[in-house]
C-alpha positions as CSV (number, residue, x, y, z in Angstrom):
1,X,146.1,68.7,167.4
2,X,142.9,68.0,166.0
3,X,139.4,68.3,167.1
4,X,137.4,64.7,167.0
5,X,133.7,66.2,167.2
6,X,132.0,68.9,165.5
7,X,130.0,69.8,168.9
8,X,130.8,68.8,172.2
9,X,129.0,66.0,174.7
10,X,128.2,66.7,178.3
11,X,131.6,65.8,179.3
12,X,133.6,66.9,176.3
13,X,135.3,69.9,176.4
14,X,136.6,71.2,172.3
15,X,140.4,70.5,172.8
16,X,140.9,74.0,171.3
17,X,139.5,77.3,172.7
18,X,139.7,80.5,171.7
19,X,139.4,82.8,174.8
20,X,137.5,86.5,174.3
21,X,139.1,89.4,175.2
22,X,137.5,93.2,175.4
23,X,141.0,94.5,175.0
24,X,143.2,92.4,173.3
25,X,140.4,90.6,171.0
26,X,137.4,93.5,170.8
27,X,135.5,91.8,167.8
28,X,136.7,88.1,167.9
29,X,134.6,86.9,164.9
30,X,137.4,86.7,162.0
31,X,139.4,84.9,164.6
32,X,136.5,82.1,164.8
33,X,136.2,82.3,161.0
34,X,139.5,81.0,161.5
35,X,138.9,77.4,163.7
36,X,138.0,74.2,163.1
37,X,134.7,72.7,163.3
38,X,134.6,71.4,167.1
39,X,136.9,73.7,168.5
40,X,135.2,76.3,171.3
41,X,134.9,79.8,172.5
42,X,134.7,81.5,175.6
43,X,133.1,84.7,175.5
44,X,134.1,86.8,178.5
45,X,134.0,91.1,177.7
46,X,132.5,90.6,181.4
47,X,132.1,94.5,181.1
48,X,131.6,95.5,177.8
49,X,128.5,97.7,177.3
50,X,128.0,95.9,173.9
51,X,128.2,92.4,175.5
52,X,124.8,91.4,174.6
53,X,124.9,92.4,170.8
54,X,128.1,91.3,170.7
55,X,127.4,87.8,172.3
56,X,124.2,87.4,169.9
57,X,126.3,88.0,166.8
58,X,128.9,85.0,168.4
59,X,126.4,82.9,169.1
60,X,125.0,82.8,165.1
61,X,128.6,82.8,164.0
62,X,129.7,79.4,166.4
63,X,125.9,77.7,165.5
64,X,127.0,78.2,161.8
65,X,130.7,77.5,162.5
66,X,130.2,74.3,164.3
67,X,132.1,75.7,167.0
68,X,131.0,75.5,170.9
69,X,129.8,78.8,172.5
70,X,131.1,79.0,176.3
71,X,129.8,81.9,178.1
72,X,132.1,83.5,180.5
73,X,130.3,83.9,184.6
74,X,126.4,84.4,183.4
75,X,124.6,81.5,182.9
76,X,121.4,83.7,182.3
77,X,123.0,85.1,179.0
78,X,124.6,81.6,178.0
79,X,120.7,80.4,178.6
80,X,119.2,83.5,176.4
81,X,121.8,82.2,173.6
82,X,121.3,78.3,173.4
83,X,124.9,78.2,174.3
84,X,127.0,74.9,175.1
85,X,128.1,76.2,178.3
86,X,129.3,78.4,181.5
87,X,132.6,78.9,182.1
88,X,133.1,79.9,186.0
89,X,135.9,82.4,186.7
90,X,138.0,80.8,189.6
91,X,136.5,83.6,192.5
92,X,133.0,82.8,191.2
93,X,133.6,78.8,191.6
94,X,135.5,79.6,195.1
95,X,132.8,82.1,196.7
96,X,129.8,82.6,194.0
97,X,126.1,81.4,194.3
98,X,125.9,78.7,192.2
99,X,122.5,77.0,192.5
100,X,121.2,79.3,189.2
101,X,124.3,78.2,187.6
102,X,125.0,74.8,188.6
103,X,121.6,74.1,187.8
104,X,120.8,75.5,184.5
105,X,124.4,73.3,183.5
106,X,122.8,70.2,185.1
107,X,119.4,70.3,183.5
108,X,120.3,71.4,180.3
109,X,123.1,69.4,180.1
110,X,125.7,71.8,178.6
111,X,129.3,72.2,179.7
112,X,130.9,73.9,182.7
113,X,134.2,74.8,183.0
114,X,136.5,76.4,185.5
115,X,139.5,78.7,185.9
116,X,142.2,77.6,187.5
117,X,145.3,79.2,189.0
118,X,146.5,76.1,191.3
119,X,146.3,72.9,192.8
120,X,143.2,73.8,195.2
121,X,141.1,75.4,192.0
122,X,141.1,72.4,190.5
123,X,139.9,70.4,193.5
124,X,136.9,73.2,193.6
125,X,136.4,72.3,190.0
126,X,136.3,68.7,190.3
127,X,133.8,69.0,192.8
128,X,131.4,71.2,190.8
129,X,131.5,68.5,187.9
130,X,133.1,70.6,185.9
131,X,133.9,69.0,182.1
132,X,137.3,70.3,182.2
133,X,139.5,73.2,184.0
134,X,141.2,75.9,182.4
135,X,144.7,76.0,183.9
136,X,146.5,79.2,183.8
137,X,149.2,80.9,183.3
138,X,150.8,77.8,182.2
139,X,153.9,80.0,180.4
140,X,154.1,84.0,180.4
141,X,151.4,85.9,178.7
142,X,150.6,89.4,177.2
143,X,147.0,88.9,179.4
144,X,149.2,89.8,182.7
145,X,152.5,90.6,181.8
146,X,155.2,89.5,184.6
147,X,152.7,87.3,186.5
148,X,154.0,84.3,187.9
149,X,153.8,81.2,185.8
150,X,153.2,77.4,186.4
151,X,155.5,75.8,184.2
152,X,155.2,72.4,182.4
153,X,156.5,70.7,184.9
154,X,154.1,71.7,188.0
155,X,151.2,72.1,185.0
156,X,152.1,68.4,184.4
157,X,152.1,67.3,188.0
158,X,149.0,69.2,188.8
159,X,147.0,68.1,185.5
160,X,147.7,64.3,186.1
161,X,146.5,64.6,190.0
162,X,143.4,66.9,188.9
163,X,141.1,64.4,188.4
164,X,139.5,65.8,185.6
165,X,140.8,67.1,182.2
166,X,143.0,69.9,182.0
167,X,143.2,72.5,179.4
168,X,146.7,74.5,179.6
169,X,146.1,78.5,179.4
170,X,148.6,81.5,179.3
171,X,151.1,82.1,176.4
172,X,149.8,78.8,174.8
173,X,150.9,78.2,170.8
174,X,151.0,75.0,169.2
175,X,154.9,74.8,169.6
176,X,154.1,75.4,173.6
177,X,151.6,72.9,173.6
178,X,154.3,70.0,172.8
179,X,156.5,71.1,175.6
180,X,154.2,70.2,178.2
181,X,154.2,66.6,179.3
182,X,152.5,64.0,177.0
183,X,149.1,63.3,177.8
184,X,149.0,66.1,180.6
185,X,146.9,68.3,178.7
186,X,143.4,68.2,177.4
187,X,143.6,70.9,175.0
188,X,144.9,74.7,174.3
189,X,142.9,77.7,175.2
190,X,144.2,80.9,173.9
191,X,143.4,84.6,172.8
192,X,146.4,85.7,170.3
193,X,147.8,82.4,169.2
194,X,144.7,81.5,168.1
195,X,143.7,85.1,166.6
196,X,146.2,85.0,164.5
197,X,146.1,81.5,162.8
198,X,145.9,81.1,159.1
């Protein structure tokens, strides 16, 4: 897979993402030393004390990296960073205000995108305009051991009906990737695989 654009449009979404994690990824800055210019990340450590700090240091690391900076469920701290976009947990897009939100990704034109555990999440995500859904878990994952997973064939069915692109989450590697149906997916998003690349 490669990445075609060094920063993303409006409606592009970076075909690879690398996905924060306060547990499992504490300090995920070697990791992004590690991807390709155009490729994204989504910083979550939703309760981290050292967030902030920690989301300051990203940001100057993706600007220099070429990489797009997604904030994870606070558009106030993806505003205070210049960030490329909001990423909406799937009980935020369900039930959450959005108007603060909704707006700041309208007028500044960045990026939103949406976790997705089924076929009616990414309905909800189509209707928010989001530039891409996070579909997940597509295979089983160390993130939530033993949860149920969608497969590629129902990722497959649901990504083609989505109306909107599709990026495949949970126990994603390159060699997973190519077992989903051609086409079906938009990209990867990923915390080890992609922590552990050369």
């Amino acid at each position: 897979m490669t990445v075609a654009n060094a920063r993303p449009g409006l409606n592009t979404a970076p075909r690879i993402l690398l996905v924060t994690d306060q547990i499992r990824l504490p300090d995920p800055r070697a990791a992004m030393e590690r991807l390709p210019p155009g490729a994204g990340v989504i910083l979550r450590h939703y309760d981290d004390a050292g967030r902030r700090p920690l989301a300051k240091a990203v940001a100057l690391l993706a600007r220099r990296r070429r990489l797009a900076l997604i904030v994870a469920g606070d558009w106030r701290l993806a505003a205070e960073l210049g960030a490329d976009g909001l990423h909406l947990p799937e009980g935020l897009a369900r039930r959450g205000l959005l108007a603060g939100p909704l707006g700041w990704v309208r007028r500044r034109k960045r990026l939103l995108l949406v976790a997705c555990h089924g076929a009616v999440a990414l309905g909800r995500a189509r209707d928010l305009g989001a530039a891409a859904a996070l579909l997940s878990p597509v295979f089983p994952t160390a993130s939530h051991p033993g949860a149920a997973t969608i497969g590629p064939i129902r990722f497959g069915l649901w990504a083609r009906r989505a109306g909107l692109p599709v990026i495949a989450l949970g126990g994603m590697t390159r060699r997973h990737l190519r077992r989903l149906p051609r086409g079906a997916a938009a990209g990867m998003a990923a915390i080890g695989a992609l922590s552990r690349m050369p």
